[in-house]
C-alpha positions in Angstrom: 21.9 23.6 -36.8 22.6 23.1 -33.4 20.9 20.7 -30.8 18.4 22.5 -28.0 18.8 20.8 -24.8 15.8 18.7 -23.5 14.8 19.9 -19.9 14.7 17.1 -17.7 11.1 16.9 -16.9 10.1 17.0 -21.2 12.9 14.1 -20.9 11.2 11.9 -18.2 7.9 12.4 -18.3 7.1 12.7 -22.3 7.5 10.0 -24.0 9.9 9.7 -27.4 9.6 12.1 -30.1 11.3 12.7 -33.2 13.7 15.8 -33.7 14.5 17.1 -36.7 17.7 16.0 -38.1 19.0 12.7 -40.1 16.5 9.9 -40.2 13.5 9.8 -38.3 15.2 8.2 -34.9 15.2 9.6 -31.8 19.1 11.1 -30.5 20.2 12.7 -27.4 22.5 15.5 -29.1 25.0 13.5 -30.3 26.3 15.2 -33.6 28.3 12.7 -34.7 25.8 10.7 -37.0 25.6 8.0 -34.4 22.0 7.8 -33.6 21.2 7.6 -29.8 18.0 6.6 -27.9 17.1 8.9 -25.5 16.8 6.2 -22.2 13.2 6.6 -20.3 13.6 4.3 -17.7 11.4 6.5 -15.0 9.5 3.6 -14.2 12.0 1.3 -13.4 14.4 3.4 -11.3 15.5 3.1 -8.0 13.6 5.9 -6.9 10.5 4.3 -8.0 11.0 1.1 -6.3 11.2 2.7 -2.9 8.4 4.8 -3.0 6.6 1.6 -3.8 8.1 0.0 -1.1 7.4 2.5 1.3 3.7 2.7 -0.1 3.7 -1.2 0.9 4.8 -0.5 4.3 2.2 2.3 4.6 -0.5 0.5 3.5 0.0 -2.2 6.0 0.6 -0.6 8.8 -2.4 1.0 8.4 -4.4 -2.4 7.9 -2.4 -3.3 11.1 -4.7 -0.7 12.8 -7.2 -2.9 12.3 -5.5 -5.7 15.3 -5.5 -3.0 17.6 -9.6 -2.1 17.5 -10.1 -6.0 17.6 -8.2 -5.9 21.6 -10.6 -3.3 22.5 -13.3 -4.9 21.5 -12.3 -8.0 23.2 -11.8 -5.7 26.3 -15.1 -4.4 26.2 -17.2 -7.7 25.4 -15.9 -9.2 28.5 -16.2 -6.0 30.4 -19.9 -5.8 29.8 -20.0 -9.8 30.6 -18.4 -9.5 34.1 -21.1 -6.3 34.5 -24.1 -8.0 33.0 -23.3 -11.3 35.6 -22.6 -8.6 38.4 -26.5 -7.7 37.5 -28.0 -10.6 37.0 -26.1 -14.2 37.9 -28.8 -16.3 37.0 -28.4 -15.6 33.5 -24.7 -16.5 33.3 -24.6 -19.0 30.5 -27.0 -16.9 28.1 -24.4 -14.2 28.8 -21.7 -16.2 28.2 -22.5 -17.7 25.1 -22.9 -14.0 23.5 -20.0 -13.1 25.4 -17.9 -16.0 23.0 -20.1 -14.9 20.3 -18.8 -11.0 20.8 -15.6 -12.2 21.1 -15.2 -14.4 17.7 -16.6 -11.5 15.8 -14.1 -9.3 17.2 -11.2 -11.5 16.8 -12.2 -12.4 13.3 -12.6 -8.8 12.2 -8.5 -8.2 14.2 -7.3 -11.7 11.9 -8.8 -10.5 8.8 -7.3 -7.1 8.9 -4.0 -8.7 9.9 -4.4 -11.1 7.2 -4.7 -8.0 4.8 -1.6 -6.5 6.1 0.6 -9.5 5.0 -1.7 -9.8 1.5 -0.1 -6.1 1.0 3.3 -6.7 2.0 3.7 -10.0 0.5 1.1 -10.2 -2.9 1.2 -7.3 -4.4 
């Protein structure tokens, strides 16, 4: 009886099934009574490896986004401090102390999503 070819997205994608034939192992074909496994090593290609690689770069530069929100938020706590003391001077070290405040919040939310970035480039 001759051997049906295995189209190659039954072959990659499925997993191993038994044909028909001599034994219960899996061949590729072969009629020669040497029994072959069929190779699924989909996972583990090179192919694979890239697109996780580019998912990685992705991912973090995306998190990276993150840095840039942080510099405009630093822009604009110390723009509303320069207006608020242009208001009202006598209340410069009230302002200034949320002024700092504004800006450690800002630069802490800019660190942690840069800190993200490197977790996905790096841990995973």
């Amino acid at each position: 009886q001759p051997c049906r070819p295995i189209p190659i997205s039954v072959s990659v994608l499925s997993r191993p099934e038994t044909r028909p034939g001599k034994g219960s192992t899996v061949f590729n074909g072969a009629q020669n009574g040497e029994h072959q496994l069929i190779r699924r090593e989909f996972q583990n290609s090179v192919i694979s490896r890239d697109i996780d690689t580019a998912a990685k770069f992705i991912g973090a530069g995306a998190a990276t986004v993150g840095v840039a929100g942080s510099g405009a938020g630093i822009g604009t706590v110390f723009g509303i401090l320069i207006a608020g003391y242009a208001r009202n001077p006598s209340l410069n070290q009230q302002l200034f102390s949320y002024a700092i405040l504004g800006f450690v919040l800002s630069e802490a939310l800019g660190l942690f999503c840069l800190m993200v970035a490197f977790l996905i480039l790096f841990a995973m």
